[in-house]
Residue, then its C-alpha position, 0 to 999 in steps of 0.5 A: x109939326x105937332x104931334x102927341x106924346x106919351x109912355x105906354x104902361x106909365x101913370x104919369x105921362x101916359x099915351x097921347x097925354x102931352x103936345x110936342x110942337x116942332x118948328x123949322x125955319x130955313x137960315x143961309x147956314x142951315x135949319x133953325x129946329x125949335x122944339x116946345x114940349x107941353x102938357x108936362x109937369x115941372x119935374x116931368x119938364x125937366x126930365x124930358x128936357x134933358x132927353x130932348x136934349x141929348x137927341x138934339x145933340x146927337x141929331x147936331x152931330x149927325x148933321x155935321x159928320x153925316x154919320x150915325x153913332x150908337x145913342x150910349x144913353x141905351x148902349x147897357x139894357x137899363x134895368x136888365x130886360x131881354x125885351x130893352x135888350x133886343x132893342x139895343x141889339x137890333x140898334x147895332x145891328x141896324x149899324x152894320x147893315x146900313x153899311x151893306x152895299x149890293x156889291x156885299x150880298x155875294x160875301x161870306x159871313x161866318x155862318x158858313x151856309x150862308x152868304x150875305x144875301x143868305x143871312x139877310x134872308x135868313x134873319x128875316x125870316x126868323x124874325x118875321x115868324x116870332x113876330x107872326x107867333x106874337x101876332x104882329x103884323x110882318x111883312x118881308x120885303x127883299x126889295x128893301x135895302x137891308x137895314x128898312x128891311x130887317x127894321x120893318x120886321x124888327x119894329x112890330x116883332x119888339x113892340x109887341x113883345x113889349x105889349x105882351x111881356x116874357x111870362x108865359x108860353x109862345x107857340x111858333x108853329x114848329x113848337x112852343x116855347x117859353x117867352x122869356x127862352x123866345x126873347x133870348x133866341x131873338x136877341x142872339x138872332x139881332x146881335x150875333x147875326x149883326x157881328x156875322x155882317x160886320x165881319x162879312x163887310x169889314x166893318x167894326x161890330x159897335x157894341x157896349x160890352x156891358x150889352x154883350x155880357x148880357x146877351x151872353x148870360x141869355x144864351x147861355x139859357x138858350x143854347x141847349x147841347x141838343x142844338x149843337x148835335x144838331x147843328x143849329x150851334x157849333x161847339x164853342x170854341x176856345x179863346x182867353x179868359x181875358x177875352x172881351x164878352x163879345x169875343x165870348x159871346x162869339x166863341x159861345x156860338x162856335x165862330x171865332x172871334x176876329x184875331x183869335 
């Protein structure tokens, strides 16, 4: 497998600018995986060696437990970026549906109004118009198992925030927003919904709490008191000072927090 590389908005090593070349070669105990990385310079080899690295350990481990985990190399938003964020936030999301049987639609989440099947619709939705408002090319399909679905709306929706940055206003058709308030509803929509399914399912919500504490700062600018009188938010609940900022995070957006 051949195929070219690069970074989008980097001068060093720009789109399509470097050859990664795959091998595969079958053995009796597994796949022998050779990868060479050309077109680089020696202080860029070395930097991409160690990346390539790190992915191949994960990919290892993920041969041999058969079970994905969180990459903790992007569990904090490095530098603090709504954009990076939503990035990490959709990744733990992506966790917990991927655990999603059809035998779960049916569940109760959280959000009261919605059952599981409801949420997913719902998050689809609100993900597919920011994306519609950023002019990426979305497409819902409720046939996809949760994860391909709501990762085939989330996909195009970051990459072309990222093109297009936070600066600004964006017109969501029902009104217009700033973008940086825009990028903080997408996040609250990717992490909080994904701790919605982890509840609903039984499962853990996998998140660095460095990420949540960020996310919570975002909502905080993002949650007005007009929405909770309208009933988009209920009020915040109550929990420790000493409470995880996830636990805040939660409580911030009027559930409460497991073991509260």
């Amino acid at each position: 497998m051949v195929f070219t590389m690069g970074w989008e908005g980097s001068d060093a090593v720009p789109p399509s600018d470097s050859t990664v070349f795959i091998t595969l070669e079958p053995l009796e105990t597994g796949t022998a995986l050779t990868l060479r990385h050309e077109g680089l310079n020696a202080e860029q080899s070395s930097g991409h060696a160690e990346g390539w690295n790190h992915f191949l350990d994960r990919l290892k481990d993920f041969a041999a437990s058969g079970e994905a985990a969180i990459d903790q190399w992007n569990a904090v938003p490095d530098p603090e970026n709504p954009i990076v964020s939503a990035e990490g936030s959709l990744a733990a999301l992506q966790f917990a549906l991927n655990n999603i049987s059809e035998a779960d639609l049916g569940k109760a989440t959280p959000c009261s109004e919605f059952s599981v099947s409801g949420l997913l619709d719902h998050l689809a939705g609100s993900v597919s118009m920011i994306g519609g408002a950023l002019g990426a090319a979305v497409s819902d399909d409720p046939s996809l198992a949760p994860e391909a679905r709501i990762a085939n709306l989330a996909q195009p929706t970051l990459e072309a925030f990222a093109a297009r940055g936070v600066e600004g206003e964006i017109d969501l058709g029902f009104a217009v927003m700033p973008a940086s308030l825009v990028a903080g509803i997408l996040n609250l929509e990717l992490m909080v919904h994904g701790w919605d399914f982890a509840q609903a399912t039984g499962q853990v919500f996998e998140i660095h709490l460095g990420h949540a504490e960020y996310v919570l700062g975002l909502a905080r600018k993002t949650v007005v008191p007009a929405q909770r009188t309208s009933g988009s938010f209920a009020e915040e609940t109550l929990v420790a000072e000493s409470a995880s900022s996830m636990d805040r995070l939660i409580a911030f957006t009027g559930r409460v927090p497991a073991g509260a």
